[in-house]
PDB file of N, H, CA, C and O in Angstrom:
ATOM      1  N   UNK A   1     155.353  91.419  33.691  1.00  0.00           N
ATOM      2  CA  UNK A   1     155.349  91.977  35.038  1.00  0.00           C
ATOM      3  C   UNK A   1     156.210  93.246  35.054  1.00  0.00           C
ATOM      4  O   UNK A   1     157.325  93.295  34.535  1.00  0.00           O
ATOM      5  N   UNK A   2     155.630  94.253  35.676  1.00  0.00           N
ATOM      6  H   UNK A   2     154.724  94.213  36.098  1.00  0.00           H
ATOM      7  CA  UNK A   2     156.599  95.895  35.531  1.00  0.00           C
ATOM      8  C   UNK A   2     157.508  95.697  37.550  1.00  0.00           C
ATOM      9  O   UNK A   2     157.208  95.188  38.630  1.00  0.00           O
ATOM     10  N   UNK A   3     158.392  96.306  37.082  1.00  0.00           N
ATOM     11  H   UNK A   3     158.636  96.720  36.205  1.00  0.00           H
ATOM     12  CA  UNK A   3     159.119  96.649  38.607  1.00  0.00           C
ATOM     13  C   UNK A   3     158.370  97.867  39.059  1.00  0.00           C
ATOM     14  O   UNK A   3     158.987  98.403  39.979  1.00  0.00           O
ATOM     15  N   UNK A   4     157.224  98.523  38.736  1.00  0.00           N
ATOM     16  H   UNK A   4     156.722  98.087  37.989  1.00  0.00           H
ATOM     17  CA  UNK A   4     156.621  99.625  39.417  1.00  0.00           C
ATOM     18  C   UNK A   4     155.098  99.395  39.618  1.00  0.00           C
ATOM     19  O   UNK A   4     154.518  98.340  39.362  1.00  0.00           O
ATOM     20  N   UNK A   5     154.592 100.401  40.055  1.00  0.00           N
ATOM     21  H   UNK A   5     155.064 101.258  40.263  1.00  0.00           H
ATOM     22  CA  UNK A   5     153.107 101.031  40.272  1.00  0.00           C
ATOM     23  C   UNK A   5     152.830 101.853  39.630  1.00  0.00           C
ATOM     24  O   UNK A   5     153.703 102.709  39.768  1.00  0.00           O
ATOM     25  N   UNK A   6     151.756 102.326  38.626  1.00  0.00           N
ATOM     26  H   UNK A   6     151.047 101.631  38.514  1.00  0.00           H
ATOM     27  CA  UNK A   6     151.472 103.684  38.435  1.00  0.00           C
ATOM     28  C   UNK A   6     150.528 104.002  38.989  1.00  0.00           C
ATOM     29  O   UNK A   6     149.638 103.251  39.388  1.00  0.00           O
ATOM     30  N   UNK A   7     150.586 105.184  39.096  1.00  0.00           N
ATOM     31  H   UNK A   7     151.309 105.794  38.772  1.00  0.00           H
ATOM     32  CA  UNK A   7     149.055 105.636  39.739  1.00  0.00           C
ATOM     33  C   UNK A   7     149.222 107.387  39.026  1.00  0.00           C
ATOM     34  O   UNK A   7     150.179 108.120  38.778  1.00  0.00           O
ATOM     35  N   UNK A   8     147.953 107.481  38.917  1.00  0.00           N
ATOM     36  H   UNK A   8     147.176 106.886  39.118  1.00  0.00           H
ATOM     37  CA  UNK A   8     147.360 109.390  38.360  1.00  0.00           C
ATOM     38  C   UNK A   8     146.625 109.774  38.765  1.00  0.00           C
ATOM     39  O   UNK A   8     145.526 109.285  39.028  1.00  0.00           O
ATOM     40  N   UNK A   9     147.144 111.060  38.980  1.00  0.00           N
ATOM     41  H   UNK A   9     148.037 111.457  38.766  1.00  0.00           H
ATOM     42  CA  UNK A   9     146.437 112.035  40.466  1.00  0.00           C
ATOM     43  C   UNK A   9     145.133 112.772  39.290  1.00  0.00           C
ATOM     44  O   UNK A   9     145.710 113.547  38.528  1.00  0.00           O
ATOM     45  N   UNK A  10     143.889 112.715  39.052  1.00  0.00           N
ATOM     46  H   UNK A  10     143.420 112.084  39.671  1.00  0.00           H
ATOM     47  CA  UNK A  10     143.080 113.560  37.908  1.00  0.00           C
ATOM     48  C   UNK A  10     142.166 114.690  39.073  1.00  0.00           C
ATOM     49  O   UNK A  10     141.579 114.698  40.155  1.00  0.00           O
ATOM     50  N   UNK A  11     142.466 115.339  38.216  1.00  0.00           N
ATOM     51  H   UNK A  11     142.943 115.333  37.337  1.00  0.00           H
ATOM     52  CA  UNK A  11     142.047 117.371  38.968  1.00  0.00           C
ATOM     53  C   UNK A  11     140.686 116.845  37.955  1.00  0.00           C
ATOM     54  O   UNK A  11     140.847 115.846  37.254  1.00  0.00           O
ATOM     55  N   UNK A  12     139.636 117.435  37.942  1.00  0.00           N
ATOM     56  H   UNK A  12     139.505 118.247  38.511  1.00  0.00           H
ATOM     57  CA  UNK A  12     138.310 118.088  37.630  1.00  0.00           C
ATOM     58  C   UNK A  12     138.581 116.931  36.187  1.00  0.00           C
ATOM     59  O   UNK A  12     139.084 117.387  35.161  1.00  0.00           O
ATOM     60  N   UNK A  13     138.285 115.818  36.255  1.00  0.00           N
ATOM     61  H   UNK A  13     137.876 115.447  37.089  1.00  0.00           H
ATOM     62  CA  UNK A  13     138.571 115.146  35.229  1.00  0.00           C
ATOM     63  C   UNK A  13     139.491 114.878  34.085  1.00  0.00           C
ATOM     64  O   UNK A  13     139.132 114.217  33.111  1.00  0.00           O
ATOM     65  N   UNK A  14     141.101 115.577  34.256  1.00  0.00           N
ATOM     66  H   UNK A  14     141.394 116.114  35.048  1.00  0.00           H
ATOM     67  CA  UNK A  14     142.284 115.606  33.316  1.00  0.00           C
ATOM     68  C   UNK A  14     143.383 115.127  34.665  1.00  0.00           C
ATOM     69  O   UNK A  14     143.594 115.562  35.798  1.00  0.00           O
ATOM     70  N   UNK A  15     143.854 114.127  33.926  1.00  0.00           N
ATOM     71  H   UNK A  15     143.682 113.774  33.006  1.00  0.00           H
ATOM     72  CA  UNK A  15     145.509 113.588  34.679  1.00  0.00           C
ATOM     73  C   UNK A  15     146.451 114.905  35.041  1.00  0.00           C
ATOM     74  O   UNK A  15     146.535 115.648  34.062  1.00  0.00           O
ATOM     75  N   UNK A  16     147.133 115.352  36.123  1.00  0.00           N
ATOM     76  H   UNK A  16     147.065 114.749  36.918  1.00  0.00           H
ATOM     77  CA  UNK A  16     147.209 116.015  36.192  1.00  0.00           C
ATOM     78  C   UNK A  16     148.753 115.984  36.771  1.00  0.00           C
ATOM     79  O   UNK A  16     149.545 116.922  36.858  1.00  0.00           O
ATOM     80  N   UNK A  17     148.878 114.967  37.042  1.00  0.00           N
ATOM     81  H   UNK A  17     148.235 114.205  36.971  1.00  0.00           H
ATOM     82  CA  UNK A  17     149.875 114.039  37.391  1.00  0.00           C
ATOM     83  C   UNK A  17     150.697 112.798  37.813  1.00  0.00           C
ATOM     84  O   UNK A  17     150.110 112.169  38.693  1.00  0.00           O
ATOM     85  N   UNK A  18     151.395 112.481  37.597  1.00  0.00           N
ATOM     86  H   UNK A  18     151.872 112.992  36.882  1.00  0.00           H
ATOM     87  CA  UNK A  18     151.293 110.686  37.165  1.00  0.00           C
ATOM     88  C   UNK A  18     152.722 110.566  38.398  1.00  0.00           C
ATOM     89  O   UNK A  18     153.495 111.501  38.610  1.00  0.00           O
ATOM     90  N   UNK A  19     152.784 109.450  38.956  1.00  0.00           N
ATOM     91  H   UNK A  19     152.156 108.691  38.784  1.00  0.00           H
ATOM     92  CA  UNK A  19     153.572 108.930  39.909  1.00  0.00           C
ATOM     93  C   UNK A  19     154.224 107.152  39.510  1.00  0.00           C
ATOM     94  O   UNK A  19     153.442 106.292  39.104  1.00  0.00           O
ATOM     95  N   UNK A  20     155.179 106.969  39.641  1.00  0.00           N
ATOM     96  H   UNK A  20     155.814 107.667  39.971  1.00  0.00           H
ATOM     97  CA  UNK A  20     155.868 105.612  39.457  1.00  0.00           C
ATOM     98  C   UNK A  20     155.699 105.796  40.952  1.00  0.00           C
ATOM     99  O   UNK A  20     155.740 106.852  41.583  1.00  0.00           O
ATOM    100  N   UNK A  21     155.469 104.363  41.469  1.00  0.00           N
ATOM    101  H   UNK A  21     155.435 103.505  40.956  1.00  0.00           H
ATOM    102  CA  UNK A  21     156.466 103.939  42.828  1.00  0.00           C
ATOM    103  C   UNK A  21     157.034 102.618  42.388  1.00  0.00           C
ATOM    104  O   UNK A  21     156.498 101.566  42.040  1.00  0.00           O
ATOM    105  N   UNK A  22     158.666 103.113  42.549  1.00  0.00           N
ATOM    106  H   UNK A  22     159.102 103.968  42.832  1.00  0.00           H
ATOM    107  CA  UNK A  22     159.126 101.704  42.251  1.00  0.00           C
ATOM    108  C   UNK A  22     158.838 100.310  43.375  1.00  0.00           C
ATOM    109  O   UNK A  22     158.156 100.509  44.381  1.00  0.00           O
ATOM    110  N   UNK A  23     159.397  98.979  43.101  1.00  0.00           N
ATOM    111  H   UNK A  23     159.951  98.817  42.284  1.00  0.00           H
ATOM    112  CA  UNK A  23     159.040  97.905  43.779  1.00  0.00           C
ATOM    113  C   UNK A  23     160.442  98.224  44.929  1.00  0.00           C
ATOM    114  O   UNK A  23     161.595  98.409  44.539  1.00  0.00           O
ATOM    115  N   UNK A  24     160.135  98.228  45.949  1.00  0.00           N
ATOM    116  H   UNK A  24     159.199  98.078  46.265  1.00  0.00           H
ATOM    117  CA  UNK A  24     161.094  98.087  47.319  1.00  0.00           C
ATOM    118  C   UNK A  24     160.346  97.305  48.620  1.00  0.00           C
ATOM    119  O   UNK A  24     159.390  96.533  48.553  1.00  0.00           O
ATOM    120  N   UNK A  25     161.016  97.709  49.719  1.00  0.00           N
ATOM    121  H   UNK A  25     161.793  98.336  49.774  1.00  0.00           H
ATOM    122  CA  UNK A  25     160.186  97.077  51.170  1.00  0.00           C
ATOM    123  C   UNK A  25     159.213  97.892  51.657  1.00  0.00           C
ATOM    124  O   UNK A  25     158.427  97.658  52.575  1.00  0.00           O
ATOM    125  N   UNK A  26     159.369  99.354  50.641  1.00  0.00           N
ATOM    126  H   UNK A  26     160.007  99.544  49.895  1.00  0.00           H
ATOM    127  CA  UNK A  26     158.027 100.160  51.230  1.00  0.00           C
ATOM    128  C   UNK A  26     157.061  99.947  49.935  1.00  0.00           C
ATOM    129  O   UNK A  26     155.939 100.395  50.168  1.00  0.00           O
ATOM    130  N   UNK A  27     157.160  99.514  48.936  1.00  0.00           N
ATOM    131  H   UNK A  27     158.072  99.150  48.746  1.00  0.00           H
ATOM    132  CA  UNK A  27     155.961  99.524  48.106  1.00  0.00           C
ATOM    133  C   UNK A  27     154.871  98.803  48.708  1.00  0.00           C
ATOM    134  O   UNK A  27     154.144  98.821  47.715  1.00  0.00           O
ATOM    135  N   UNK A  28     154.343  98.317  49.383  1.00  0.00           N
ATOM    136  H   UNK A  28     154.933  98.302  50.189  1.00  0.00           H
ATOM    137  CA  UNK A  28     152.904  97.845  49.675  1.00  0.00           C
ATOM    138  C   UNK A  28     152.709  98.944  50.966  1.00  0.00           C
ATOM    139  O   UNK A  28     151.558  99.094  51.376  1.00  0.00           O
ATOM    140  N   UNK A  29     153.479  99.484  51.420  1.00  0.00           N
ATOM    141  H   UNK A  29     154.414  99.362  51.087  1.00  0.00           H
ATOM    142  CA  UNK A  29     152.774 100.543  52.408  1.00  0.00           C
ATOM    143  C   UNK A  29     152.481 101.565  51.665  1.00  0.00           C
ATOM    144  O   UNK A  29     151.423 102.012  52.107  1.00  0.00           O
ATOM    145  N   UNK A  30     152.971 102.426  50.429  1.00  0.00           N
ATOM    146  H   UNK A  30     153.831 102.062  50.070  1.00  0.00           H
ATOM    147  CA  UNK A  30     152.658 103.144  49.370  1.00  0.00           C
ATOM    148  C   UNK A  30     151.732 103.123  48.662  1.00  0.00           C
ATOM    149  O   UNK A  30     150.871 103.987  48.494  1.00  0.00           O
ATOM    150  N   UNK A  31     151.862 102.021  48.147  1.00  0.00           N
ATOM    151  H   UNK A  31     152.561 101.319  48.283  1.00  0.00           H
ATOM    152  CA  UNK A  31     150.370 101.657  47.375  1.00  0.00           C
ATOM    153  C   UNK A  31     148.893 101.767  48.713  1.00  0.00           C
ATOM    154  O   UNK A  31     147.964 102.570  48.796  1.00  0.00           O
ATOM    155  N   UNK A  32     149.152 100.954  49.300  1.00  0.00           N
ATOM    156  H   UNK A  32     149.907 100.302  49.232  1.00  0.00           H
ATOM    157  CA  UNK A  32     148.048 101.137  49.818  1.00  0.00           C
ATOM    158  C   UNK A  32     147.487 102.580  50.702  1.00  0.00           C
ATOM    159  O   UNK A  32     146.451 102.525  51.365  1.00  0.00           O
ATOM    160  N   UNK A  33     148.361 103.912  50.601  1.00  0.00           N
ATOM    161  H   UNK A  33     149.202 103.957  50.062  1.00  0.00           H
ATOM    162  CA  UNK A  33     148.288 104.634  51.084  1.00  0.00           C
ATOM    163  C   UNK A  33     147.423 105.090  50.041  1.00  0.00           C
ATOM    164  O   UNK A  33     146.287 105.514  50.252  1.00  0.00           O
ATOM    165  N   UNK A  34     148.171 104.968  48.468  1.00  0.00           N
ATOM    166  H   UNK A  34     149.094 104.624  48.296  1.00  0.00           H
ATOM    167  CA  UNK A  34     147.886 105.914  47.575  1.00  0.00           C
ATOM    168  C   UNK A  34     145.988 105.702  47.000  1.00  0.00           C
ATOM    169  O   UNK A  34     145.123 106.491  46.620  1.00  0.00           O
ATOM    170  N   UNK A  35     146.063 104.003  47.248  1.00  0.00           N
ATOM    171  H   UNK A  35     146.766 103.362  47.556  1.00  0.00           H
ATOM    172  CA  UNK A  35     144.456 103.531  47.100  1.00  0.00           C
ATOM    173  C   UNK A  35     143.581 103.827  48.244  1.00  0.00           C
ATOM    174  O   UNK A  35     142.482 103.282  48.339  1.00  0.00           O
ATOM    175  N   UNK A  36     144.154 104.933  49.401  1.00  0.00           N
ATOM    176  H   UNK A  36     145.048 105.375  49.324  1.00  0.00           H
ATOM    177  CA  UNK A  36     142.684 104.938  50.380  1.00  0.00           C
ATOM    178  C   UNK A  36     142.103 106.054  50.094  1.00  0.00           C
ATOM    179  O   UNK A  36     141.229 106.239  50.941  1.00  0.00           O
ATOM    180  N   UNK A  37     142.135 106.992  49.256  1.00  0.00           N
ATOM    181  H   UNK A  37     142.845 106.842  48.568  1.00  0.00           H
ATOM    182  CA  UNK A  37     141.864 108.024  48.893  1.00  0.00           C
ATOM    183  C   UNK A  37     142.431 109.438  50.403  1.00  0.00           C
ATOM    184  O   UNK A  37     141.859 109.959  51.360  1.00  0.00           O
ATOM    185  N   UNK A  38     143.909 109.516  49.740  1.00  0.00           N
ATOM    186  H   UNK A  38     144.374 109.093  48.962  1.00  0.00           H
ATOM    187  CA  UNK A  38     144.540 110.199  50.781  1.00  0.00           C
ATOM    188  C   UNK A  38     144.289 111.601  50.981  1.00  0.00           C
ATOM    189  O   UNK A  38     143.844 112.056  49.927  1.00  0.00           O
ATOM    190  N   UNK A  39     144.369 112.394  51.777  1.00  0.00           N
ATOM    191  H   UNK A  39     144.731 112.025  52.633  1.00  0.00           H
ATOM    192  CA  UNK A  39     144.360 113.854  51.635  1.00  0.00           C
ATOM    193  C   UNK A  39     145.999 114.225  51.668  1.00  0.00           C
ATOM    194  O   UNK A  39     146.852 113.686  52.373  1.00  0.00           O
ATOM    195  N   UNK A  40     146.198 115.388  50.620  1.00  0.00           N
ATOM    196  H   UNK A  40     145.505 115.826  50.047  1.00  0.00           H
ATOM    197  CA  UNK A  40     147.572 115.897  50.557  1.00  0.00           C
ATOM    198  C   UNK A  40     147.626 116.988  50.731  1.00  0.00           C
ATOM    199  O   UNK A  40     146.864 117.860  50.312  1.00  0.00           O
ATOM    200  N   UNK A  41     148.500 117.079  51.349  1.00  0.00           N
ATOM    201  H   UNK A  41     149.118 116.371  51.690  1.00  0.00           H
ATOM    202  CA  UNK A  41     149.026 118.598  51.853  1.00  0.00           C
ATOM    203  C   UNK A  41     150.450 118.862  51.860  1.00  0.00           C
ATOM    204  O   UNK A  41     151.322 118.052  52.176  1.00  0.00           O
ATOM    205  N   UNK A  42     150.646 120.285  51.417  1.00  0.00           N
ATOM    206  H   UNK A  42     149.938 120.942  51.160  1.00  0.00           H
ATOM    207  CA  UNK A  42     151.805 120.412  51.006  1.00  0.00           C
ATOM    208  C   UNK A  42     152.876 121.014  52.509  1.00  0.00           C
ATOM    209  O   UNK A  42     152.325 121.535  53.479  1.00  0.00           O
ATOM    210  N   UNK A  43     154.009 120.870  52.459  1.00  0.00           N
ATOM    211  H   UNK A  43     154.457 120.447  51.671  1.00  0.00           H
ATOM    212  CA  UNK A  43     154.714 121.068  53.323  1.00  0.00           C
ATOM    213  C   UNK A  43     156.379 122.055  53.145  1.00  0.00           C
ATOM    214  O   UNK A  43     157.293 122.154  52.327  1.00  0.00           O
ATOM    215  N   UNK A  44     156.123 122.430  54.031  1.00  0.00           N
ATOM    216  H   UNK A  44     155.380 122.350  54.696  1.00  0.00           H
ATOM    217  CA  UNK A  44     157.674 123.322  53.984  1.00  0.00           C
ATOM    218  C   UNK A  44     158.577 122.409  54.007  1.00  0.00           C
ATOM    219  O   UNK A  44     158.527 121.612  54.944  1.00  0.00           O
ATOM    220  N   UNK A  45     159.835 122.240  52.816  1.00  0.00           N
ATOM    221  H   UNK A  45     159.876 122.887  52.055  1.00  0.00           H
ATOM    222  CA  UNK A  45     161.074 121.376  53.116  1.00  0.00           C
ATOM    223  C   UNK A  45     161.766 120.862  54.527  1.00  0.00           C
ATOM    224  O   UNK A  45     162.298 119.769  54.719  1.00  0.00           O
ATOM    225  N   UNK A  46     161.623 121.871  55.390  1.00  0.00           N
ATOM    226  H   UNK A  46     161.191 122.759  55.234  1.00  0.00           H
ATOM    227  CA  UNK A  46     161.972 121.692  56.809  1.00  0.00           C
ATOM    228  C   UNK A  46     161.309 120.808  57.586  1.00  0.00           C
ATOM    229  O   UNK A  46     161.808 119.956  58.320  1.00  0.00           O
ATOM    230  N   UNK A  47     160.177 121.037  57.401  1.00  0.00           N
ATOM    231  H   UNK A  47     159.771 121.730  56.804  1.00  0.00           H
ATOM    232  CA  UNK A  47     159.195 120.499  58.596  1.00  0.00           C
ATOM    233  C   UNK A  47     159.495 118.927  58.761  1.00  0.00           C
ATOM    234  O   UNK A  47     159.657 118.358  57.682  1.00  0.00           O
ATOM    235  N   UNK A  48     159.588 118.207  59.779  1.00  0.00           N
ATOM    236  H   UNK A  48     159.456 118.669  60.656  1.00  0.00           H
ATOM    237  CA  UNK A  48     160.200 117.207  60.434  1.00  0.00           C
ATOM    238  C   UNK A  48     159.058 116.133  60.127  1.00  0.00           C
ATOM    239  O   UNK A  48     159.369 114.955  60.307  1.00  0.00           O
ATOM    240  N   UNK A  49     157.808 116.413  59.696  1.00  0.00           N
ATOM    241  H   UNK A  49     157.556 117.369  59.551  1.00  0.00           H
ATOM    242  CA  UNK A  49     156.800 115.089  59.664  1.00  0.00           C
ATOM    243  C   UNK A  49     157.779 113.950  58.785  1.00  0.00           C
ATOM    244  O   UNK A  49     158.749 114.286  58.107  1.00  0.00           O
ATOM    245  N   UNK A  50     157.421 112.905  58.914  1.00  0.00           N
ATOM    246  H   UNK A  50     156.633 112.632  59.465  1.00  0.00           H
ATOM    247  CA  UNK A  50     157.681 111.547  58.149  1.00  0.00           C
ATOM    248  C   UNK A  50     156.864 110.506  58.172  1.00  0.00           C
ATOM    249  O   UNK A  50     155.738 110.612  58.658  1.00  0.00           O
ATOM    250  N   UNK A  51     157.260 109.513  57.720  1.00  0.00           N
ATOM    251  H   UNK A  51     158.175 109.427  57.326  1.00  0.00           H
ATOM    252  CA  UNK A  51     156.403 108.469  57.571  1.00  0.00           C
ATOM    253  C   UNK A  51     156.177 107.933  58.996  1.00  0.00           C
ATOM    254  O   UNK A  51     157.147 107.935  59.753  1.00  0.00           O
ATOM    255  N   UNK A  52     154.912 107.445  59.465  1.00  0.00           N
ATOM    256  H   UNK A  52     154.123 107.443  58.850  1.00  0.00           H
ATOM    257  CA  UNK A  52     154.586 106.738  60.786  1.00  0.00           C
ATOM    258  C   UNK A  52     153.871 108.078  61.926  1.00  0.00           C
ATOM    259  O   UNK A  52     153.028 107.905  62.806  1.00  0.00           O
ATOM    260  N   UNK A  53     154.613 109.499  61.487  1.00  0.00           N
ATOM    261  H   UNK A  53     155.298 109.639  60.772  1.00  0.00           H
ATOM    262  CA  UNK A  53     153.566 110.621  62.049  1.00  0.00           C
ATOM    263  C   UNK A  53     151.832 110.857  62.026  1.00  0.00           C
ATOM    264  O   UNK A  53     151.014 110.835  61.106  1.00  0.00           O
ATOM    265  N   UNK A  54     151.754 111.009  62.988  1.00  0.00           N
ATOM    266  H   UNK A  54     152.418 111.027  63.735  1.00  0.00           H
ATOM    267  CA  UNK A  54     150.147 111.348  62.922  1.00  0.00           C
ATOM    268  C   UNK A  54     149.717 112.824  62.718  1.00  0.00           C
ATOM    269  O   UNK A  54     150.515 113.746  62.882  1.00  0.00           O
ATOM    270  N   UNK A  55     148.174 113.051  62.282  1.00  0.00           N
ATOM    271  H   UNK A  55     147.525 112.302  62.148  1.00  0.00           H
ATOM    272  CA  UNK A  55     147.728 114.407  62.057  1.00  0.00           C
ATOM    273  C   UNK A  55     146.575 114.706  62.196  1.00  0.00           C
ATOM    274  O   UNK A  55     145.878 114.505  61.201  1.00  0.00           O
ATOM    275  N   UNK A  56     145.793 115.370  63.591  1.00  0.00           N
ATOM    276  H   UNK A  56     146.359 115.534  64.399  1.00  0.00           H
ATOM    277  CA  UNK A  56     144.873 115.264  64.269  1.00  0.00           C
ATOM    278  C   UNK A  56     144.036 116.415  63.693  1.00  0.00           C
ATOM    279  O   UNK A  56     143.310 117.006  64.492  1.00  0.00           O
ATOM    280  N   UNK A  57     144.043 116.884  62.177  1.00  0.00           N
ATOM    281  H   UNK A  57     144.633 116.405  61.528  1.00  0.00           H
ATOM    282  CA  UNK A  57     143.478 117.495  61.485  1.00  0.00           C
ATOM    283  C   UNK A  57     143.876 119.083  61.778  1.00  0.00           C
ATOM    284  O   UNK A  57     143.400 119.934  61.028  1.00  0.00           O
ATOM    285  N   UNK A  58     144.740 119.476  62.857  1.00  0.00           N
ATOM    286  H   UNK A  58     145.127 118.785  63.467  1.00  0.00           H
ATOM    287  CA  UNK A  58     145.497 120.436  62.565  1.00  0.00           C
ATOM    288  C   UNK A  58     147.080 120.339  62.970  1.00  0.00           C
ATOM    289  O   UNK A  58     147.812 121.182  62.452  1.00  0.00           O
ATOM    290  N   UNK A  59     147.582 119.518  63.724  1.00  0.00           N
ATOM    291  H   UNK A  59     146.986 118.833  64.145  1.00  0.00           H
ATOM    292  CA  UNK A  59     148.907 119.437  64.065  1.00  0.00           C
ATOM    293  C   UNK A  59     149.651 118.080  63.615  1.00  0.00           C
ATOM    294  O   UNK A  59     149.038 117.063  63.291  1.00  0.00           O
ATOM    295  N   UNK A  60     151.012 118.196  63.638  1.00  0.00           N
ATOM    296  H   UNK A  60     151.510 119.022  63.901  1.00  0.00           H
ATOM    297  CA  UNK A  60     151.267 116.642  63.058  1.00  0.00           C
ATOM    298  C   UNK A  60     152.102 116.362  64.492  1.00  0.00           C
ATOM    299  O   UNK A  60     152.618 117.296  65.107  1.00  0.00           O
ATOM    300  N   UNK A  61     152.183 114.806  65.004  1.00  0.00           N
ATOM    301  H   UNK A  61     151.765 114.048  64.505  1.00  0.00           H
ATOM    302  CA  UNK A  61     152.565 114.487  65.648  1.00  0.00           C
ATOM    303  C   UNK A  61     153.731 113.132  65.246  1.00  0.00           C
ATOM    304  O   UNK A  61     153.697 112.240  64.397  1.00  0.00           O
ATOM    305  N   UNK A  62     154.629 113.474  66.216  1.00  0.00           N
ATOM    306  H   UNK A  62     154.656 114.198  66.905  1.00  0.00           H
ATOM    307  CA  UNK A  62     155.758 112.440  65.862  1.00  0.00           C
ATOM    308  C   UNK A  62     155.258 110.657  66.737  1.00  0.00           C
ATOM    309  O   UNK A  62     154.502 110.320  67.648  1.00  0.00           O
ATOM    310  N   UNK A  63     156.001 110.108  65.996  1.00  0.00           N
ATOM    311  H   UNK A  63     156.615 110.382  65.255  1.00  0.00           H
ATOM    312  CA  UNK A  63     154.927 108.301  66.595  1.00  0.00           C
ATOM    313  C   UNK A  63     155.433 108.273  68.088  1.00  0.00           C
ATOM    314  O   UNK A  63     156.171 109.206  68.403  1.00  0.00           O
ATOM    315  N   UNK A  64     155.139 107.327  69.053  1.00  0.00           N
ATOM    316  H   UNK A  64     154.540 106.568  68.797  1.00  0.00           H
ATOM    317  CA  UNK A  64     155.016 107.750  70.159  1.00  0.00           C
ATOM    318  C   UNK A  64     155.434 107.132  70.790  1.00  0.00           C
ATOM    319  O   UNK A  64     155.422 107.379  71.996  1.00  0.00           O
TER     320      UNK A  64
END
């Protein structure tokens, strides 16, 4: 049994980058994020989104 998850992000058929998530109280919300086939987008260090925010395909919203 491993204390992690792996998972690999593959671009145009080559691994392109590989992710551990270790085992904590958020690993099953992680994993299952990472298995719905997520969209990623990159973000400015600043920007305030977090986990539980929503994103109505152009704005992100804080939970409510």
């Amino acid at each position: 049994m491993t204390d992690h998850s792996k998972f690999v992000f593959i671009v145009e058929g080559e691994i392109a980058f590989r992710l551990l998530v270790p085992q904590s109280h958020l690993t099953e919300r992680q994993v299952a994020a990472l298995t719905s086939n997520p969209t990623i987008m990159q973000l400015d260090p600043t920007h305030p989104a977090d986990t539980g925010w929503s994103y109505d395909g152009s704005e992100f919203h804080p939970p409510a």
